[in-house]
ZAMARGU-4260 file (C-alpha; in steps of 0.2 Angstrom, whole numbers, plus 5000, padded with zeros to 4 digits):
<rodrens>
0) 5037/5940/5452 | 5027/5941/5467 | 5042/5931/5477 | 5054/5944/5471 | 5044/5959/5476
5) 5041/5952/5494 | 5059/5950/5494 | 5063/5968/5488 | 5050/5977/5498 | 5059/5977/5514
10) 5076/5979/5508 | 5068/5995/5499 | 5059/6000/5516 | 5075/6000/5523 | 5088/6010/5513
15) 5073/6026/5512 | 5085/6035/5525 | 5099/6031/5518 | 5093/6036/5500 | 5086/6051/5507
20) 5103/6060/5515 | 5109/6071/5505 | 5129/6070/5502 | 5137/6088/5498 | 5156/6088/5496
25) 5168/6093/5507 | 5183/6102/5496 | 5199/6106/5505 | 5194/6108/5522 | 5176/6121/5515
30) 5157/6117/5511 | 5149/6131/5504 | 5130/6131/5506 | 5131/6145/5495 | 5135/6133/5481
35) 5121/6121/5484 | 5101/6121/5488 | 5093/6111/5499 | 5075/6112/5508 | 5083/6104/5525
40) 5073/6090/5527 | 5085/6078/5527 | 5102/6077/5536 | 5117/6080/5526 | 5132/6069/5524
45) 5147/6080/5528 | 5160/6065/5516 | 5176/6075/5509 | 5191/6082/5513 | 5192/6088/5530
50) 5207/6098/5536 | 5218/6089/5552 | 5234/6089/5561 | 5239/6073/5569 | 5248/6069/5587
55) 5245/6085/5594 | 5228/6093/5602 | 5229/6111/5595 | 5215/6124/5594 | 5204/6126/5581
60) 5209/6142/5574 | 5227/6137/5574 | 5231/6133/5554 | 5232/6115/5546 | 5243/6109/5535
65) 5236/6094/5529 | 5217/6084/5521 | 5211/6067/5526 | 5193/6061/5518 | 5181/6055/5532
70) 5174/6044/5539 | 5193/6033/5539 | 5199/6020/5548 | 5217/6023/5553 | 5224/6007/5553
75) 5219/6009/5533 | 5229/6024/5529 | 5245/6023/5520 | 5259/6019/5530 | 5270/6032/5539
80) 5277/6038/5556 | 5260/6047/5560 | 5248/6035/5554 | 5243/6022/5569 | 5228/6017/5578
85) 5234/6025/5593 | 5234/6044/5595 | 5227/6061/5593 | 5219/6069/5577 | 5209/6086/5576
90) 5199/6087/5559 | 5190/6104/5555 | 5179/6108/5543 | 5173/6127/5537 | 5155/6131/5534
95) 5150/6144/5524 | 5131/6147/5528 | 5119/6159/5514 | 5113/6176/5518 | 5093/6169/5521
100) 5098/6157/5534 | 5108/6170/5546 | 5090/6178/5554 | 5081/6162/5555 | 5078/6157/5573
105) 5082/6139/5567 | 5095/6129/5577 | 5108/6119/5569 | 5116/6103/5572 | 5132/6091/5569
110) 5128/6074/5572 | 5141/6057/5571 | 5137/6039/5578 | 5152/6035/5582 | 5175/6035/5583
115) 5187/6026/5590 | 5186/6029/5604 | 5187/6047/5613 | 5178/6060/5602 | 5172/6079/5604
120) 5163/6087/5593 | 5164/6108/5592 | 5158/6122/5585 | 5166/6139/5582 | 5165/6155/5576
125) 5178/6164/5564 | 5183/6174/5579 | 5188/6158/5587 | 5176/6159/5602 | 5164/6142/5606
130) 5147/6145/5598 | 5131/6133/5603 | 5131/6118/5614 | 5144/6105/5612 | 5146/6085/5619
135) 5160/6073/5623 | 5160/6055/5621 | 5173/6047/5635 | 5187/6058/5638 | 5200/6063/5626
140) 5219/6062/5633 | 5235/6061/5627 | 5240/6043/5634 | 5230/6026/5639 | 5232/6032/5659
145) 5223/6051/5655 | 5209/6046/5642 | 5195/6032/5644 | 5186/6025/5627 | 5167/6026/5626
150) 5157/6025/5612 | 5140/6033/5608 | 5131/6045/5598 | 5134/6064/5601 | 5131/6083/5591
155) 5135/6102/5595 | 5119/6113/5591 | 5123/6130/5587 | 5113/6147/5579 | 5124/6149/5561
160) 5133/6164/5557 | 5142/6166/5539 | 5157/6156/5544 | 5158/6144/5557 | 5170/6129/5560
165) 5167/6114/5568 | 5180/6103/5572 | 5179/6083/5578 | 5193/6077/5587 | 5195/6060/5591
170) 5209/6050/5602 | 5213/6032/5605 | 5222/6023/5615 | 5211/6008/5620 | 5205/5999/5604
175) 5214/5992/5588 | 5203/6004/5578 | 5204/6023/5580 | 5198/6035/5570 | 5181/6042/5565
180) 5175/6027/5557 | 5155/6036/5554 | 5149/6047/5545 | 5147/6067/5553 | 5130/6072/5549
185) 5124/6089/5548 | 5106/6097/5546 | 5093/6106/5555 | 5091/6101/5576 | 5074/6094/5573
190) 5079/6082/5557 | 5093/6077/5568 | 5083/6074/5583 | 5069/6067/5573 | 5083/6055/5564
195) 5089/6049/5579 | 5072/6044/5587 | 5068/6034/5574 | 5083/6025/5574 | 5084/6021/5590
200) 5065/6014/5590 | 5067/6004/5574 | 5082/5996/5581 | 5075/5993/5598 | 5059/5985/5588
205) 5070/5977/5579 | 5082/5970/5591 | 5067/5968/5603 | 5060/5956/5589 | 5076/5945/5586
210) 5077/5943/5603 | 5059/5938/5607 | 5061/5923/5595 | 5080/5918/5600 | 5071/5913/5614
215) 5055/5906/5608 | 5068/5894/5596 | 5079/5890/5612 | 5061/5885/5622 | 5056/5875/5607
220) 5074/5866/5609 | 5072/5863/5629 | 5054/5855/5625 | 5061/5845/5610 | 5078/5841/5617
225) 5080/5833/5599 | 5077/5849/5589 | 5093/5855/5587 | 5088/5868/5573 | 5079/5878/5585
230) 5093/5878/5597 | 5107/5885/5585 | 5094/5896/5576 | 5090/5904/5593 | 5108/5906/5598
235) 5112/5915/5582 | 5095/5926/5585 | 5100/5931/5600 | 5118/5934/5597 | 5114/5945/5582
240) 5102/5954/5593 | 5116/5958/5605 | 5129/5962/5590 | 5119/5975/5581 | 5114/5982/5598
245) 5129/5987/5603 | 5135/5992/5588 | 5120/6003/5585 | 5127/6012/5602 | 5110/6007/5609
250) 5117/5997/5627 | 5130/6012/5628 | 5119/6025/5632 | 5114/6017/5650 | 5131/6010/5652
255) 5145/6024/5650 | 5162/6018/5661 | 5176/6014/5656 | 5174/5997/5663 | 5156/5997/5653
260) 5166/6002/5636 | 5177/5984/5636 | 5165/5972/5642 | 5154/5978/5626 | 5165/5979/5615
265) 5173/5962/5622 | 5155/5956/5619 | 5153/5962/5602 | 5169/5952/5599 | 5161/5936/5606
270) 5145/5941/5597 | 5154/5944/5582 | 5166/5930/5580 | 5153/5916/5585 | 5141/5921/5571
275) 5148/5911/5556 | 5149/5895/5568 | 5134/5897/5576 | 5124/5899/5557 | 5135/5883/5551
280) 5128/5873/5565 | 5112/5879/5561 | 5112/5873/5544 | 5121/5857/5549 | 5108/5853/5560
285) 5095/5858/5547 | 5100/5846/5531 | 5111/5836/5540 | 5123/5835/5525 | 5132/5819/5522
290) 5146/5826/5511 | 5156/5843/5514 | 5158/5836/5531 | 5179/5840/5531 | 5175/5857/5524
295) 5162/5859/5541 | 5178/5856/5552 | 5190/5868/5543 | 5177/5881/5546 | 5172/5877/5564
300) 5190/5873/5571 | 5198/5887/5567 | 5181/5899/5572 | 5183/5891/5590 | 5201/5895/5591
305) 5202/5913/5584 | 5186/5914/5597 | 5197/5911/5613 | 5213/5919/5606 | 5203/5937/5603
310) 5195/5934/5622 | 5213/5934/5627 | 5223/5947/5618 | 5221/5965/5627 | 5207/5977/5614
315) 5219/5988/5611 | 5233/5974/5602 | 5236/5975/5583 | 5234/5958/5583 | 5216/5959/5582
320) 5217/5966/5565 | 5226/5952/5557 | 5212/5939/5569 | 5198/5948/5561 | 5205/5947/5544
325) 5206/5928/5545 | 5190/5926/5553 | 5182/5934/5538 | 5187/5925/5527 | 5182/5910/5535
330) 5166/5919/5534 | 5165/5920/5517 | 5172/5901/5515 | 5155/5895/5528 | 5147/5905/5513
335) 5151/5895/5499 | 5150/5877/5511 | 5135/5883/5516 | 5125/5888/5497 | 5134/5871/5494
340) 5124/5862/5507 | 5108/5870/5504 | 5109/5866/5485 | 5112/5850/5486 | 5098/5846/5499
345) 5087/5857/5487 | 5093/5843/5472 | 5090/5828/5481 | 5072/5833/5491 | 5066/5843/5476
350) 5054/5853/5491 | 5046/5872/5490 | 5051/5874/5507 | 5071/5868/5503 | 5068/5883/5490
355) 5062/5896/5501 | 5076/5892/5513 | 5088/5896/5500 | 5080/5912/5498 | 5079/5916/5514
360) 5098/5910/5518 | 5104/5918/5502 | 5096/5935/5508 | 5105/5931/5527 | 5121/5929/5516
365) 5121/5942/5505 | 5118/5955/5521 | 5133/5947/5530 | 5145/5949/5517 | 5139/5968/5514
370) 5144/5969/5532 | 5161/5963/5532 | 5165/5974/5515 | 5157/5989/5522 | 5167/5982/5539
375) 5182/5983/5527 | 5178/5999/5522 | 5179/5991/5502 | 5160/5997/5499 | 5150/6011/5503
380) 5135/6000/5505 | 5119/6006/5517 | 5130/6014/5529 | 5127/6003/5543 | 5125/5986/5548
385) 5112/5976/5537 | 5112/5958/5543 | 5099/5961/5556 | 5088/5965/5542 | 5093/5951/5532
390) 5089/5941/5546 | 5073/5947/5548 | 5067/5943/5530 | 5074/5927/5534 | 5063/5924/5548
395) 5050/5927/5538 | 5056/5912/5526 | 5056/5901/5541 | 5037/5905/5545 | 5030/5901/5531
400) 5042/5883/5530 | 5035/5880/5547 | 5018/5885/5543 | 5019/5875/5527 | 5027/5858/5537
405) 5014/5863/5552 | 5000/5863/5540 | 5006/5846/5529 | 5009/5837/5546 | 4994/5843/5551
410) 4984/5837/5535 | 4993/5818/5539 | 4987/5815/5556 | 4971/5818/5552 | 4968/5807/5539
415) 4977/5794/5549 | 4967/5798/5563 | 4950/5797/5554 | 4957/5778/5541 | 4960/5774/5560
420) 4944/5779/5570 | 4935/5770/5557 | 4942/5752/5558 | 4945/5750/5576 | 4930/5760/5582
425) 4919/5746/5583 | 4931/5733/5592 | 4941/5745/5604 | 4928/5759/5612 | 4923/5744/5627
430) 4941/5740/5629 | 4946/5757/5631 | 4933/5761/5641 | 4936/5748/5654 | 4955/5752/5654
435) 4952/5769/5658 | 4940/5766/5671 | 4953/5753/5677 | 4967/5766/5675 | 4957/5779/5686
440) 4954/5767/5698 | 4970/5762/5702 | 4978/5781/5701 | 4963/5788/5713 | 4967/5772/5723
445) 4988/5775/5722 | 4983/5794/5726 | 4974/5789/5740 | 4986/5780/5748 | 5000/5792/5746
450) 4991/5804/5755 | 4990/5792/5768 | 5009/5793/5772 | 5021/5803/5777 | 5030/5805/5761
455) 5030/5825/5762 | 5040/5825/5778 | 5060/5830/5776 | 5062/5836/5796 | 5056/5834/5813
460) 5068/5845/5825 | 5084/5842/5821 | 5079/5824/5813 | 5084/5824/5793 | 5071/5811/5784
465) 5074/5803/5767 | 5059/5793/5759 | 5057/5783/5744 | 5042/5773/5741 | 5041/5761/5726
470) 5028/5750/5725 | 5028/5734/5712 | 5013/5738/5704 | 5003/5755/5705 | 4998/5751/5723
475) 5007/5739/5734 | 5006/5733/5750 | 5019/5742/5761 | 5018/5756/5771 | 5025/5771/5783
480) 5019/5783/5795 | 5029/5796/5802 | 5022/5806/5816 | 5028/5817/5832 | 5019/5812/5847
485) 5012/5822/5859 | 5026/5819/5871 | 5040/5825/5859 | 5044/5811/5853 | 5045/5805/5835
490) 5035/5790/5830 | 5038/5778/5815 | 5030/5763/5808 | 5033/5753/5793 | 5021/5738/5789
495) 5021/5726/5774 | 5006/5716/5770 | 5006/5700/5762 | 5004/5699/5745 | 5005/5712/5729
500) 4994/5725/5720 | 4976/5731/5727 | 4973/5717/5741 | 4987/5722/5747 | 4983/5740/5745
505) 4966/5736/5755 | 4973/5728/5769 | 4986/5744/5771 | 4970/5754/5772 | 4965/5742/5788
510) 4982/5742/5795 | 4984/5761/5795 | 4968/5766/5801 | 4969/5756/5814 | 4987/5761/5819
515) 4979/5781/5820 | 4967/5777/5830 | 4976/5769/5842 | 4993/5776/5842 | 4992/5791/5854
520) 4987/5780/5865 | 5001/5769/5871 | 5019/5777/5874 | 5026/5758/5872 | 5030/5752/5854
525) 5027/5734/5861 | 5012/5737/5868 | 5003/5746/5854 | 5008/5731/5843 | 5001/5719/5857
530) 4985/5726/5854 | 4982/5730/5835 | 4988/5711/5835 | 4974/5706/5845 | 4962/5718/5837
535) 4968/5711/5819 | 4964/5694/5827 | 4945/5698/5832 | 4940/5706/5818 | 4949/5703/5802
540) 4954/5684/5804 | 4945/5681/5791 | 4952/5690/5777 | 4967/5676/5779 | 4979/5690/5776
545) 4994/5694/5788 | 5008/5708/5789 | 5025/5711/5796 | 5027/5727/5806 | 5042/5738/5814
550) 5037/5750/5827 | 5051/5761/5834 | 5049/5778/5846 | 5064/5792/5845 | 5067/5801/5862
555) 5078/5818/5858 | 5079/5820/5876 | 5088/5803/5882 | 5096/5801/5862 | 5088/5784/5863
560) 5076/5774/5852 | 5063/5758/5857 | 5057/5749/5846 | 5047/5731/5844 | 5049/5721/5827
565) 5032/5710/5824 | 5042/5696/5812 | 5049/5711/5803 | 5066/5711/5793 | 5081/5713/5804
570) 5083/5734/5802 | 5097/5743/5803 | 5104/5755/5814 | 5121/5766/5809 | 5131/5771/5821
575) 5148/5782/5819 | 5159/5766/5823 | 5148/5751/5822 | 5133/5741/5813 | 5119/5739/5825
580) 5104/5725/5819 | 5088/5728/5823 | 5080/5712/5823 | 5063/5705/5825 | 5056/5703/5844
585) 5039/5694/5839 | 5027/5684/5828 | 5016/5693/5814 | 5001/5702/5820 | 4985/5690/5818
590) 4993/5672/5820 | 4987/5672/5839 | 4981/5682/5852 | 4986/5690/5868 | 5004/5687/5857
595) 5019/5695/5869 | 5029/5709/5858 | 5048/5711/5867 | 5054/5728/5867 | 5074/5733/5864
600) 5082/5750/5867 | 5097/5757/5858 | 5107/5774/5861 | 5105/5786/5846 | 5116/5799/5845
605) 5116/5815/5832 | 5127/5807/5817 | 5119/5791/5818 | 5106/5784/5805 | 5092/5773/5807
610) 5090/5763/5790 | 5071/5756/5788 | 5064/5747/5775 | 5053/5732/5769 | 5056/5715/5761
615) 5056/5723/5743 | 5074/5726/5747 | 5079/5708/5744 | 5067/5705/5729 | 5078/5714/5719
620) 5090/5707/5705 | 5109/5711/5697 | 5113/5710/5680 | 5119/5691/5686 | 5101/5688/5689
625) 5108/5686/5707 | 5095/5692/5722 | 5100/5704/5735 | 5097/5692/5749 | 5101/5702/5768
630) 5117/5693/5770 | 5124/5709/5754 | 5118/5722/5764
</rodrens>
């Protein structure tokens, strides 16, 4: 019982303003408030018979011959020569107001949401003379090249006399539905005001709401590239957010050109006809139903192609009619697949949460297909799009599944965590203690020598640099340093110490400490490698640890480069019609002193590309288990 009444509760909420609005009938073409009492508070629905003439814009005191019940969709009144979408139609309406209301220094108001798709709305006193304030949606013409469609809210305010009449005329020329489709309201200027603001700020919480966790679902999805529930769920959040936005005329008040009026209303149609596939892949994703997989197709095919035919067809084609007339009932079709899928996933897991879903999709459902009646015009329903709401209470389902499988989760690692912190305790706490001391070591160590070379540098002058430094383990034993001298000219040297892993490292730490000092001080590349050689020798001979070096100067001014190779690789140098090798011009640094370092120069010249790199290159393997030995490069 307390399930159905959380259910209920909204859906009650919701309908008050619709249960409040009063309906008095509209006979032949007169509404006598004579007849009838009310105390105002609430708008009133002006349904009935309201008097129109049809292809012609006539004036209002001009008489008609004929009765048409509003609200009406054209394209839904019995066939003849005067019945299309496309046109002109003047309805009027006589008011007949009582003798207590006529010294009142209350203002009056007419009120409709919405037509198809040029509308004006008028009032007039019995001597035919404008009376009050009126207001014009779009512009109302006789053809598609004098009339442009717009669709919002508008109301005449007027001071009542005994007989006033107000007319609503309405053409269209621009979408495959004309026709005052809404219901015209009338009422007090206040309670039509006050009505209005409220809509507008339940549907902008409303819509706001949808929107806000459409996007939290799609940020859950780009975290968790595997949830594909939260994608589709947020797609069809967001979509609906758009759809019941426009269709509430919220976006059309801050965009009002004709331009404005079909990207909306081409947006709707997109909203509109992606909903059932988008809530399909949902659910898909959801259970991930083995069966009623061929059913899933004939639903999703045929929703992607009437999708890209309706982008195509101009608004104003009757072929959308028919499209829209399949595509509901391939709605109602994903609504049978889709109870069939939650059903059976409800019989085999047997789970509270499987039955809240179905609840909650059930309520999501049953919204839907009251919009696409009321669409229809087969029901009077709430008088206005509910599958927002019915989305709403659905989301409300989906917290408490979540918070239920948060929570049971939740509950699971816990005890796992606790069964194991108990048997490993004992045995593990030294081990991991020395790992991660080891593991911060080697990362503050790895930091440290990152920092130490140029990796952050991508341009000197006109110079593009590329870097990648991969080293075996988490620190290895080559090295770079890129640096412009103090003569302009652009400095690079790439080392490679015996060995792997932290020796390695350490020895990187000597060689490029040592290069810093020194290198300022010597424009030659082989002098500079004479004397760290000879520095090497005298003071870290001991260590028993050697290194290869390459050492090369860029001059911008000559377009040249120097270089001295210390048992090196052979580098590479690109030119724009030939290979040029680089090769080594002396021993490794601390074999022997005073050792003698030759020193080459090449032209470099923009376009060209200095390739520079260390033995690593060749240590590497194809899936032949072949090596990359210098003769592949």
């Amino acid at each position: 019982m307390r399930l159905i009444s959380f259910i209920w509760v909204p859906l009650f909420l919701l309908s008050i303003e619709i249960l409040a609005t009063k309906n008095l009938p509209v006979i032949k073409g007169v509404l006598d408030l004579n007849q009838y009492s009310t105390d105002w508070s609430n708008p009133i629905e002006l349904a009935g018979e309201w008097e129109y003439e049809s292809k012609v814009l006539i004036r209002p005191e001009n008489s008609f011959s004929k009765y048409v019940v509003l609200p009406n969709i054209w394209n839904r009144l019995p066939k003849s020569n005067e019945d299309t979408p496309m046109g002109n139609r003047i309805h009027r309406i006589k008011i007949i107001f009582p003798d207590n209301l006529l010294n009142s220094y209350d203002y009056y108001s007419v009120y409709v949401k919405r037509a198809s798709t040029a509308y004006q709305l008028k009032v007039w006193n019995s001597s035919g003379q404008e009376i009050g304030v009126s207001e014009m949606s779009g512009v109302i013409g006789t053809s598609k090249e004098n009339s442009w469609p717009q669709r919002r809210p508008i109301a005449a305010f007027f001071k009542p006399e005994k007989t006033v009449f107000v007319t609503f005329q309405v053409s269209n020329y621009h979408h495959y539905y004309g026709g005052p489709g809404a219901i015209v309201k009338f009422g007090k200027a206040e309670t039509i005001l006050r009505d209005t603001s409220i809509r507008i700020a339940f549907v902008g919480l409303l819509q706001g709401s949808l929107l806000m966790i459409g996007l939290y679902h799609l940020i859950l999805f780009f975290i968790r590239r595997r949830d594909l529930p939260s994608l589709w769920f947020g797609v069809f959040c967001i979509i609906t957010a758009f759809w019941y936005l426009i269709d509430e005329n919220i976006l059309q008040w801050y965009f009002y050109n004709k331009k404005a009026f079909y990207v909306l209303q081409y947006t709707f149609e997109v909203c509109l006809f992606s909903t059932a596939a988008v809530f399909v892949l949902y659910i898909q994703a959801l259970f991930e139903p083995k069966k009623l997989q061929t059913y899933k197709k004939i639903i999703l095919y045929p929703s992607y192609l009437l999708f890209v035919i309706n982008l195509v067809i101009p608004l104003s084609s009757l072929i959308h009619q028919t499209i829209r007339n399949i595509f509901f009932g391939i709605v109602f079709f994903s609504i049978v697949w889709i109870l069939s899928v939650v059903f059976l996933a409800l019989k085999e897991k047997k789970s509270k949460t499987g039955l809240f879903m179905l609840i909650g999709i059930m309520v999501v459902l049953g919204s839907t297909a009251h919009d696409i009646l009321y669409d229809l015009q087969f029901i009077r329903g709430f008088d206005r799009l509910i599958a927002p709401f019915g989305l709403t209470i659905f989301l409300l389902f989906q917290a408490v599944i979540i918070a239920v499988k948060n929570q049971r989760a939740y509950n699971l690692s816990e005890k796992l965590s606790n069964e194991l912190e108990i048997l490993v305790e004992e045995r593990t706490n030294e081990l991991k203690n020395s790992l991660k001391l080891i593991r911060q070591d080697l990362n503050f160590a790895s930091r440290i020598q990152n920092k130490l070379m140029s990796v952050h540098i991508k341009k000197i002058d006109s110079y593009q640099i590329e870097t990648m430094y991969i080293p075996m383990e988490v620190v290895g034993g080559d090295l770079f340093d890129i640096s412009q001298m103090e003569n302009g000219k652009i400095r690079i040297l790439i080392a490679d110490a015996t060995g792997h892993g932290v020796q390695a490292a350490m020895i990187t730490m000597l060689i490029i400490s040592e290069y810093k000092a020194l290198k300022e001080n010597f424009d030659s590349p082989s002098m500079l490698l004479n004397v760290m050689n000879n520095i090497f020798i005298s003071k870290y001979i001991n260590l028993n640890y050697f290194f290869t070096c390459f050492l090369v100067d860029i001059d911008k001014i000559n377009n040249t480069i120097r270089y001295a190779s210390a048992g090196h690789p052979t580098q590479i140098l690109i030119k724009q019609s030939e290979i040029v090798t680089l090769s080594k011009t002396g021993n490794l640094p601390g074999l022997r002193n005073n050792s003698i370092y030759m020193e080459k120069e090449e032209n470099f010249f923009p376009g060209d590309k200095l390739l520079l790199f260390t033995d690593g290159l060749f240590e590497q393997f194809n899936s032949f288990n072949t090596e990359f030995t210098p003769p592949h490069y």
